[in-house]
DOKOL-798045 format. One record per residue (C-alpha): residue in three letters; residue number from 1; x, y negated, z negated. Coordinates in nm, 2 decimals, padded with zeros to 4 digits. Layout:
<pts>
{"ALA"; NUM; {X; Y; Z}}
...
</pts>
This chain:
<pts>
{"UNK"; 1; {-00.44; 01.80; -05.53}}
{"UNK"; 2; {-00.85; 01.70; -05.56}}
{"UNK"; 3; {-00.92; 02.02; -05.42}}
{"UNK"; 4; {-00.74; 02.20; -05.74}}
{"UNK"; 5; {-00.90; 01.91; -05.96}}
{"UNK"; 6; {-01.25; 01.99; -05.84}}
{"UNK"; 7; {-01.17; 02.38; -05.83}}
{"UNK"; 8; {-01.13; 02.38; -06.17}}
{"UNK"; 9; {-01.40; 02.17; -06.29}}
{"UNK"; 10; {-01.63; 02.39; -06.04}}
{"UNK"; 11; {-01.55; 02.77; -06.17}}
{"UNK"; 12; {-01.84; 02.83; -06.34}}
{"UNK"; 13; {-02.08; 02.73; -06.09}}
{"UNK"; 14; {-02.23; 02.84; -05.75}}
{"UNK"; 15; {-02.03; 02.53; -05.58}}
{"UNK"; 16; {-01.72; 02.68; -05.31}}
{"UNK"; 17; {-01.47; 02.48; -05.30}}
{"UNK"; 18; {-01.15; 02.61; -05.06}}
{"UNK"; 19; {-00.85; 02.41; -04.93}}
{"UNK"; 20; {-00.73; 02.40; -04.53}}
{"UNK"; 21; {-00.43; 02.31; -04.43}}
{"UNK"; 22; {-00.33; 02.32; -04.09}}
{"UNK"; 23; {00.04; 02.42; -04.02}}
{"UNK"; 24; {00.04; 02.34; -03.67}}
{"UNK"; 25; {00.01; 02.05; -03.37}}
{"UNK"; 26; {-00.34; 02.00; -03.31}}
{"UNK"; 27; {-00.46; 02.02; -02.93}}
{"UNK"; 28; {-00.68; 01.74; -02.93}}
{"UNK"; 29; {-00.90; 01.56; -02.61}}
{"UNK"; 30; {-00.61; 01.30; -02.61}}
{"UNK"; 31; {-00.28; 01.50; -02.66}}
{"UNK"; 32; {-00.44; 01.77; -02.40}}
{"UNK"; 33; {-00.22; 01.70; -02.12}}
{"UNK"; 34; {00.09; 01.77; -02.36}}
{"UNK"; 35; {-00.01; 02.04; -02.56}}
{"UNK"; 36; {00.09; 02.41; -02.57}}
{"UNK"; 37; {-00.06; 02.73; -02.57}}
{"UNK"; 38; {00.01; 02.80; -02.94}}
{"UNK"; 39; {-00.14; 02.48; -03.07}}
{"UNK"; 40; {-00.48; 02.49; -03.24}}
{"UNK"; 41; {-00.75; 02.36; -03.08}}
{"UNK"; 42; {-01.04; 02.12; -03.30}}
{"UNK"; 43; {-01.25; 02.41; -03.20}}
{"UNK"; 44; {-01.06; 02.63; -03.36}}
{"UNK"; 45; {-01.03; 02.46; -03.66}}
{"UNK"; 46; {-01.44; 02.36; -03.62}}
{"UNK"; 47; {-01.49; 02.72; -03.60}}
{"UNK"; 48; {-01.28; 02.83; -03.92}}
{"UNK"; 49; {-01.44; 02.57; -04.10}}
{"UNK"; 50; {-01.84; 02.61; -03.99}}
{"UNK"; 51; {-01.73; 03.02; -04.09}}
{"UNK"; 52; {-01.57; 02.87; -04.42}}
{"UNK"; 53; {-01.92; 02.72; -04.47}}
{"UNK"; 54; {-02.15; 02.97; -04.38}}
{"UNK"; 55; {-02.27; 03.29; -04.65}}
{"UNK"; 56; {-02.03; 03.52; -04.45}}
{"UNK"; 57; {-01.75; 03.34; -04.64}}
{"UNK"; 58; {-01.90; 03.33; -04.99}}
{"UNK"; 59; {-01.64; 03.58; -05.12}}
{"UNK"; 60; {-01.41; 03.34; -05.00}}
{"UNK"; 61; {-01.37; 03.03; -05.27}}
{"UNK"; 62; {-01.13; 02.82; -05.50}}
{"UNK"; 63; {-00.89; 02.96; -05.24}}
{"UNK"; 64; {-00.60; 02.74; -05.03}}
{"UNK"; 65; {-00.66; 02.85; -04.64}}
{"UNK"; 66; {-00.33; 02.78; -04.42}}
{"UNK"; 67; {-00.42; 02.75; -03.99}}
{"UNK"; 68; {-00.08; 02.83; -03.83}}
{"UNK"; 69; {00.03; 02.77; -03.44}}
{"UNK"; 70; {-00.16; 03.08; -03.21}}
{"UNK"; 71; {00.13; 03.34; -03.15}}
{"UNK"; 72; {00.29; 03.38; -02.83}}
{"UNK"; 73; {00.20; 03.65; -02.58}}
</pts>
Protein backbone atom coordinates (compact mmCIF):
# COMPACT_ATOMS: atom_id res chain seq x y z
CA UNK A 1 0.00 0.00 0.00
CA UNK A 2 3.01 2.97 0.62
CA UNK A 3 4.64 1.67 -2.23
CA UNK A 4 1.37 2.57 -4.47
CA UNK A 5 1.03 5.88 -2.31
CA UNK A 6 4.54 7.00 -3.08
CA UNK A 7 4.22 5.55 -6.80
CA UNK A 8 1.83 7.93 -7.44
CA UNK A 9 3.00 10.89 -5.88
CA UNK A 10 6.56 10.03 -7.70
CA UNK A 11 5.34 9.65 -11.63
CA UNK A 12 6.68 12.65 -12.75
CA UNK A 13 10.03 12.45 -11.40
CA UNK A 14 13.36 10.64 -11.92
CA UNK A 15 12.61 8.72 -8.44
CA UNK A 16 12.02 4.48 -9.07
CA UNK A 17 9.98 3.19 -6.88
CA UNK A 18 9.07 -0.86 -7.43
CA UNK A 19 7.43 -3.26 -4.95
CA UNK A 20 8.96 -7.03 -3.94
CA UNK A 21 7.11 -9.47 -2.65
CA UNK A 22 8.51 -12.66 -1.91
CA UNK A 23 6.18 -15.73 -2.49
CA UNK A 24 8.25 -18.19 -0.98
CA UNK A 25 10.18 -19.66 2.44
CA UNK A 26 13.21 -17.81 2.77
CA UNK A 27 16.53 -19.99 3.34
CA UNK A 28 18.03 -18.02 5.87
CA UNK A 29 21.59 -18.70 8.10
CA UNK A 30 19.13 -19.91 10.90
CA UNK A 31 16.42 -22.08 9.13
CA UNK A 32 19.50 -23.58 6.86
CA UNK A 33 19.45 -26.91 8.32
CA UNK A 34 15.60 -27.22 7.42
CA UNK A 35 15.33 -25.57 4.23
CA UNK A 36 14.77 -26.94 0.71
CA UNK A 37 16.12 -26.70 -2.59
CA UNK A 38 13.35 -24.44 -3.94
CA UNK A 39 13.49 -21.91 -1.19
CA UNK A 40 15.10 -18.55 -1.95
CA UNK A 41 18.13 -17.75 -0.50
CA UNK A 42 18.83 -13.79 1.09
CA UNK A 43 21.25 -13.83 -1.65
CA UNK A 44 18.96 -14.23 -3.95
CA UNK A 45 16.76 -11.84 -2.88
CA UNK A 46 20.09 -9.36 -2.23
CA UNK A 47 20.89 -9.98 -5.74
CA UNK A 48 17.33 -9.10 -7.26
CA UNK A 49 17.30 -6.17 -5.20
CA UNK A 50 21.10 -4.70 -5.69
CA UNK A 51 19.90 -5.43 -9.80
CA UNK A 52 16.45 -3.63 -8.93
CA UNK A 53 18.87 -0.78 -7.82
CA UNK A 54 21.34 -0.57 -10.22
CA UNK A 55 20.81 1.58 -14.01
CA UNK A 56 20.35 -1.93 -15.70
CA UNK A 57 16.95 -1.84 -14.08
CA UNK A 58 15.87 1.69 -14.89
CA UNK A 59 13.18 0.63 -17.34
CA UNK A 60 12.03 -1.25 -14.58
CA UNK A 61 9.83 1.18 -12.15
CA UNK A 62 6.31 1.88 -10.38
CA UNK A 63 6.13 -1.87 -11.02
CA UNK A 64 5.06 -4.74 -8.22
CA UNK A 65 8.04 -7.58 -8.45
CA UNK A 66 6.81 -11.14 -7.14
CA UNK A 67 10.10 -13.79 -5.97
CA UNK A 68 8.56 -17.29 -6.16
CA UNK A 69 10.09 -20.79 -4.67
CA UNK A 70 13.19 -21.95 -7.39
CA UNK A 71 11.53 -24.75 -9.57
CA UNK A 72 12.27 -28.25 -9.13
CA UNK A 73 14.76 -30.17 -11.32
Amino acid sequence: MLAQILMAENKHSAVRINEVIIHSWVATRASQENSQPTWITTEDIGEFTAWLASDAASMVNGSLLRLYEKPTV
